[in-house]
C-alpha positions as CSV (number, residue, x, y, z in Angstrom):
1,X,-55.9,93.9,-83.1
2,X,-57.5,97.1,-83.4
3,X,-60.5,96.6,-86.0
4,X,-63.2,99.3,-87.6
5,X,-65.9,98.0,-85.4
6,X,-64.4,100.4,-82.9
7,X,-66.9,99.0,-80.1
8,X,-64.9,96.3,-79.6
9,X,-61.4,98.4,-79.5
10,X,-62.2,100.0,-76.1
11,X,-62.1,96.4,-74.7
12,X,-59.3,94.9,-75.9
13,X,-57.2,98.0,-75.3
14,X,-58.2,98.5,-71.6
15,X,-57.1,95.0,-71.3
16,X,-54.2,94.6,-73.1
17,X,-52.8,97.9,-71.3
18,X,-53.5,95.9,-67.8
19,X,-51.3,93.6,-69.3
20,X,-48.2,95.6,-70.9
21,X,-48.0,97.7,-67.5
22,X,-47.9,94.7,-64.8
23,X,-44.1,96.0,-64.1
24,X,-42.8,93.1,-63.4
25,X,-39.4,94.1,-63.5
26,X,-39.6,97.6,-61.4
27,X,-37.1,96.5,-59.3
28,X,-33.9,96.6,-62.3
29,X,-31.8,98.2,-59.9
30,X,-31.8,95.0,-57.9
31,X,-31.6,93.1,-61.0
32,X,-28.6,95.2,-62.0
33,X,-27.1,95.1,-58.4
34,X,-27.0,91.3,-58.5
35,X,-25.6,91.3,-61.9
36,X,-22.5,93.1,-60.5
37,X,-23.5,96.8,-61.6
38,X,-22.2,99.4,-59.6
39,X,-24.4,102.0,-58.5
40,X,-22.7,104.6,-60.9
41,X,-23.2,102.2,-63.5
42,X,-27.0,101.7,-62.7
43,X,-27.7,105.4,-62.4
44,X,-25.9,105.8,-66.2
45,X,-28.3,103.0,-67.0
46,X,-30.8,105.1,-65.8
47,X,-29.7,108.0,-67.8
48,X,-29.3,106.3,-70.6
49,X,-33.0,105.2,-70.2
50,X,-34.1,108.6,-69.5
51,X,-32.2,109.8,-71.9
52,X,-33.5,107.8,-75.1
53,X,-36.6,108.4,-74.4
54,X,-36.5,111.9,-73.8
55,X,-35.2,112.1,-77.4
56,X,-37.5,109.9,-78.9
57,X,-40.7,110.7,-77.7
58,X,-41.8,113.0,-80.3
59,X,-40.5,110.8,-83.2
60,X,-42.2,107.8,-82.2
61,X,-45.2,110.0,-82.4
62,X,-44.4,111.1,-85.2
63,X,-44.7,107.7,-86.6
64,X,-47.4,106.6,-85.0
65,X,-49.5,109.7,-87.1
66,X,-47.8,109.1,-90.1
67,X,-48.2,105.0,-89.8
68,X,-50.7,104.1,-87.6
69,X,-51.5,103.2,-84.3
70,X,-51.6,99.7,-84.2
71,X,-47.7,99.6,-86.3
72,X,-46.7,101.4,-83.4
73,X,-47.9,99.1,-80.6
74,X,-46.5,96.6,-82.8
75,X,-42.9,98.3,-82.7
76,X,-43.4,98.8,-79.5
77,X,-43.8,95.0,-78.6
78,X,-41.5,93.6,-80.7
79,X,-38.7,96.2,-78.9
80,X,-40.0,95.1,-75.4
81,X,-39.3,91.6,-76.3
82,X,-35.9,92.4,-77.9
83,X,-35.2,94.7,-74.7
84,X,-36.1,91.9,-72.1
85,X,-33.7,89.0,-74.1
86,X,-30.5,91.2,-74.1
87,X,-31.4,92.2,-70.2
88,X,-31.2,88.2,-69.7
89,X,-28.2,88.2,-71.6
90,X,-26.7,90.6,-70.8
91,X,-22.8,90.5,-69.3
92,X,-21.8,93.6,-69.7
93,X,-22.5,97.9,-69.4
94,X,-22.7,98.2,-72.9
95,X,-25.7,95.3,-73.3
96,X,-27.4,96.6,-70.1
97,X,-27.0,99.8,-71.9
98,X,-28.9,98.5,-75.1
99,X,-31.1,97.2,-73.3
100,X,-32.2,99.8,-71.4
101,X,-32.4,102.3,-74.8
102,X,-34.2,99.5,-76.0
103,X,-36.2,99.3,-73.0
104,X,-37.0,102.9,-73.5
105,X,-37.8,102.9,-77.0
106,X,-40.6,100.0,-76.6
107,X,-42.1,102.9,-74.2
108,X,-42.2,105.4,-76.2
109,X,-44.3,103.1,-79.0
110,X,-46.3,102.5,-76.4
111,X,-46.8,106.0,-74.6
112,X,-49.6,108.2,-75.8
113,X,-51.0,105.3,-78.1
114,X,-53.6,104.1,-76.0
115,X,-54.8,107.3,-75.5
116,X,-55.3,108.1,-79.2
117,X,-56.9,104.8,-79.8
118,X,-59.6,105.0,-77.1
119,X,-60.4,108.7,-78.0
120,X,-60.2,108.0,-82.3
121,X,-62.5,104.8,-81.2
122,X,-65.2,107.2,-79.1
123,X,-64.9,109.2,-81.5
124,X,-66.1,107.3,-84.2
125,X,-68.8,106.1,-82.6
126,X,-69.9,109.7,-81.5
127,X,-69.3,109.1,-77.9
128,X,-66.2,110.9,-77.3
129,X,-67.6,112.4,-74.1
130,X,-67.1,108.7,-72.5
131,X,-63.6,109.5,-72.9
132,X,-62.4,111.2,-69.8
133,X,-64.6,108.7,-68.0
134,X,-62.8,105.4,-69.7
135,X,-59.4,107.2,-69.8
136,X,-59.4,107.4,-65.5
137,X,-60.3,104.0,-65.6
138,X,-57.9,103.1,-67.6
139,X,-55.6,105.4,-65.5
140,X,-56.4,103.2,-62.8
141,X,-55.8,100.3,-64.2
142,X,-52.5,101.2,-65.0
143,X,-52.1,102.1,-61.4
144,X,-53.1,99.0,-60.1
145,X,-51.5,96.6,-62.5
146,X,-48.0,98.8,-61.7
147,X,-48.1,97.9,-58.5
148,X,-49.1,94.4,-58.5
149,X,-46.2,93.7,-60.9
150,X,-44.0,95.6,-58.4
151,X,-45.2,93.4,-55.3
152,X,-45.0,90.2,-57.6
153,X,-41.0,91.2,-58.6
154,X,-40.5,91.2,-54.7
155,X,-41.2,87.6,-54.4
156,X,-37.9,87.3,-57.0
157,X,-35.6,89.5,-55.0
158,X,-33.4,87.0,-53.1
159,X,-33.5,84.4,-55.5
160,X,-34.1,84.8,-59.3
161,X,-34.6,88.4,-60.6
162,X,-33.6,87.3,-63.9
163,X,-37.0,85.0,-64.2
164,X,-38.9,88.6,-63.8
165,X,-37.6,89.3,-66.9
166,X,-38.6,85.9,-68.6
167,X,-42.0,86.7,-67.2
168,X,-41.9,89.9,-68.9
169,X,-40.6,88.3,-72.3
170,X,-44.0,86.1,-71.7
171,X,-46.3,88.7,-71.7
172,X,-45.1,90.8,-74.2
173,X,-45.0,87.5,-76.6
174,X,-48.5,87.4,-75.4
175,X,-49.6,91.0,-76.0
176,X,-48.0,90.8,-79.6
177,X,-50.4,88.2,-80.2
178,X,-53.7,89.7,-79.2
């Protein structure tokens, strides 16, 4: 994915970030909710999402210096999809609970990568003064591709939240192969 000709890094990064942040499946609670999830159940969900990645943040990039940056994206994909099958699958606490750490985990991969590869990229090409210029655009990409996700998951709320995740499982297959 992410070659030495670090030109054409900046491209595929930018969009394959517009990609892995549609948020498709922003509205969990409701997913939960209809899944028979009490609200003291979602908000330990919650935790438990907040949780894991609070303790794993500085491991994963840890791992990501020691390793590299595309083996982390790569983790981080390959938890995504693992995280949106057991959401699908899921019957019980406990498996929302994996899923959710799992959920969490595929985050942290991701969080702070794109960042270091866009800078490392300008970088080696001696234009690491575009950065802070790409970065906000980047920024509000993510932005933009948040909400867009969020007002597509809203066309699934009274009938088929579950498919939000499939639709998730979709892109991530499809972000692992670019």
């Amino acid at each position: 994915m992410f070659l030495r000709n670090y030109r054409r890094n900046i491209p595929l990064l930018i969009s394959g970030e517009m990609i892995a942040f549609f948020s498709i499946t922003s509205l969990w609670v409701i997913y939960l909710s209809q899944c028979g999830m009490s609200m003291m159940q979602i908000g330990l969900l919650e935790s438990i999402f907040h949780g894991t990645s609070l303790v794993f943040e500085i491991p994963s990039g840890a791992l990501a210096d020691r390793f590299s940056y595309k083996d982390n994206l790569y983790v981080g994909r390959i938890l995504g999809i693992v995280s949106a099958l057991v959401m699908i699958f899921s019957s019980s606490f406990w498996l929302f609970a994996l899923g959710m750490a799992l959920n969490a985990l595929s985050y942290n991969f991701d969080s702070g990568t794109g960042e270091a590869i866009l800078f490392e990229s300008l970088h080696a090409q001696g234009e690491k003064e575009r950065f802070l210029k790409l970065n906000s655009l980047r920024s509000g990409l993510y932005e933009i591709t948040l909400t867009l996700g969020t007002l597509v998951a809203g066309l699934f709320v009274h009938h088929g939240m579950q498919n939000t995740y499939w639709i998730k499982l979709g892109y991530f297959s499809f972000r692992f192969s670019c």
